[in-house]
N, C-alpha and C positions, 0 to 999 in steps of 0.2 A: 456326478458330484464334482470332478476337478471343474466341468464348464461353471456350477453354480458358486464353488469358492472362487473363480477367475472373476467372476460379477461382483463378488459382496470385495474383493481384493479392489477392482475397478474405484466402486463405488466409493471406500475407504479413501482411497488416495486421493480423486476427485473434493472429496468432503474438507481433508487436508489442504488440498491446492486451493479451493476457496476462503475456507479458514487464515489461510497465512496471508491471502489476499487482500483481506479487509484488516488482519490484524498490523500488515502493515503500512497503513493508510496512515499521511501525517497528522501531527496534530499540533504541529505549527504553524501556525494562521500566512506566519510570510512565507510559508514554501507553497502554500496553494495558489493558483492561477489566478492573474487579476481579471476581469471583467464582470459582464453581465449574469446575475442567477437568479432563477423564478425559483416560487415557494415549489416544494413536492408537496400537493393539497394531501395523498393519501396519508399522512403521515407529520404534517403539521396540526398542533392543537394548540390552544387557548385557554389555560384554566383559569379561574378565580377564587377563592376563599374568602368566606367572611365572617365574622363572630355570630353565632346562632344561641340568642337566649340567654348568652354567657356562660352556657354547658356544654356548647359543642362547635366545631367550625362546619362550616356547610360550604360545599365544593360545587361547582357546575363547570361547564365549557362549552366551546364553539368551535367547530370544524370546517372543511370548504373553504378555508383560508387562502390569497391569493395576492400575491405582490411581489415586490424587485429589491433584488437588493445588485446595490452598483459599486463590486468591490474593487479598492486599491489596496493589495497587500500587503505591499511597500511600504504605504503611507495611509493607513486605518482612517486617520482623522480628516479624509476625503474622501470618504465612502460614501455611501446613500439609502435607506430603504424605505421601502411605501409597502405598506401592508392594510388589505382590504379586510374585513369578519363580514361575513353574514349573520345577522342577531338572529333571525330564524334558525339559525342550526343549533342555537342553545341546548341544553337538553344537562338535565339532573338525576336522570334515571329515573324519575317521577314526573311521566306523563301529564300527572293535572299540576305540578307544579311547575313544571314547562308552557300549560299553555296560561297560567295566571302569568308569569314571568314577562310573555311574552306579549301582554295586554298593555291599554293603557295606562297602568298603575304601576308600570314598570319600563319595561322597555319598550315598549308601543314599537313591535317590528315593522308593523304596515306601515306607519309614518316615519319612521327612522330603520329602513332595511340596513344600514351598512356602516360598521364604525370601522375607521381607520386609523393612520399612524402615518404620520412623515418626519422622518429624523432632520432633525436643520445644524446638528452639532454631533460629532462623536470625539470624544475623547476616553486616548488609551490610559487605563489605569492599573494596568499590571499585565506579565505576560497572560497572552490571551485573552485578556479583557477588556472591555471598556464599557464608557457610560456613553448613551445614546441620548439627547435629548432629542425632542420632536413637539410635533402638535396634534393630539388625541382628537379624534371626534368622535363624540357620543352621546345618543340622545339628543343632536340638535346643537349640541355646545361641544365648543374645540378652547381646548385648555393644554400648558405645555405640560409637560412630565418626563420623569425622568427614567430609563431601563437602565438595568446594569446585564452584560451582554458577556457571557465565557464561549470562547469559542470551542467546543467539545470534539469536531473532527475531521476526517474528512474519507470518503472510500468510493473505492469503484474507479475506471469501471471495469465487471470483473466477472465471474461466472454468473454470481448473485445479482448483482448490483448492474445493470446495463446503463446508467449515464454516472456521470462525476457529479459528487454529493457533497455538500459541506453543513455540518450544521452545529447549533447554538442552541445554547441555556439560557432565558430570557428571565429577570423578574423585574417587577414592579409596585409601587404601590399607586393607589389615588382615595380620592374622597368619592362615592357614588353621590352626594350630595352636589360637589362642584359640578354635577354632570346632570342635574334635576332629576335624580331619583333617590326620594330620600323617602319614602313611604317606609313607615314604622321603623318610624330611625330611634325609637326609645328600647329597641328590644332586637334588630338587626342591625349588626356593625355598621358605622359607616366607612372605617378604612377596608379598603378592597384591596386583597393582597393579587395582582395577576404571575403565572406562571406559563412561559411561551416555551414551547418545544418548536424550534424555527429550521427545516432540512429546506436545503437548496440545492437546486439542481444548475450546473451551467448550460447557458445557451448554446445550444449547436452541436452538444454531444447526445 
């Protein structure tokens, strides 16, 4: 028995030491490191909303995300980010309405495997925030748009956590229309509200 309370004693304070690890991670955007950070794919998403029927909103996403973000701390509004989607990773949690989605009537993946994002403007607009402008591609057509970008934190690296992590709350709106997919646009919203869970890892740790 003392050996087995010496383990659960062990294991406790371990649990603690990690806990306070992450809890004291910054979440001031100027005290984290400037440079280089790739997306972490396990754990970035992509979602969308959009009015269904006018009784209900209907959600999907996209995963396997993959891009750079080129941070200045110091000075936000010289940042940079590029961010790739795979439209095949779609998925609604309904199978056949994943693979209609993913047809010509919608997003035609085979002809348009890949939407992206490049920011050409950031500006800060409140602590931890700012607006990202850039240029969308999707569907074949790139149009500008705008994110609004909370910087949420940062941790690692640490028992749990093996590299340094910074990540963001992304939204957005657009027209699925200005991007040539407007099928049953009398009865499927056509504002798209998007929602980005964006973790980044830095380069070289």
């Amino acid at each position: 028995m003392p050996a087995f309370r010496s383990l659960v004693l062990a294991a406790t304070l371990m649990s603690f030491a990690a806990g306070a690890a992450v809890a004291a991670a910054p979440t001031d955007p100027a005290s984290v490191p400037s440079g280089a950070y790739t997306i972490e794919p396990a754990h970035a998403r992509v979602l969308f909303a959009v009015d269904h029927f006018g009784v209900s909103t209907w959600y999907g996403d996209f995963t396997h995300v993959s891009g750079v973000l080129r941070l200045d701390a110091k000075n936000p509004a010289a940042s940079q980010v590029e961010i790739s989607v795979p439209t095949d990773s779609l998925s609604t949690t309904n199978a056949g309405l994943d693979g209609t989605l993913k047809g010509a009537d919608w997003f035609d993946v085979a002809k348009f495997p890949t939407m992206t994002f490049r920011s050409t403007k950031v500006t800060v607009t409140g602590p931890g925030r700012a607006a990202i402008e850039g240029e969308l591609s999707l569907h074949g057509v790139t149009k500008p748009v705008v994110l609004e970008a909370r910087f949420k934190g940062a941790a690692g690296p640490n028992a749990i956590i093996k590299t340094y992590l910074i990540g963001f709350d992304v939204t957005g709106r657009i027209k699925r229309s200005d991007f040539g997919i407007s099928r049953y646009g009398a009865t499927i919203g056509d504002d798209v509200q998007l929602i980005i869970s964006a973790p980044f890892e830095r380069k070289g740790d």
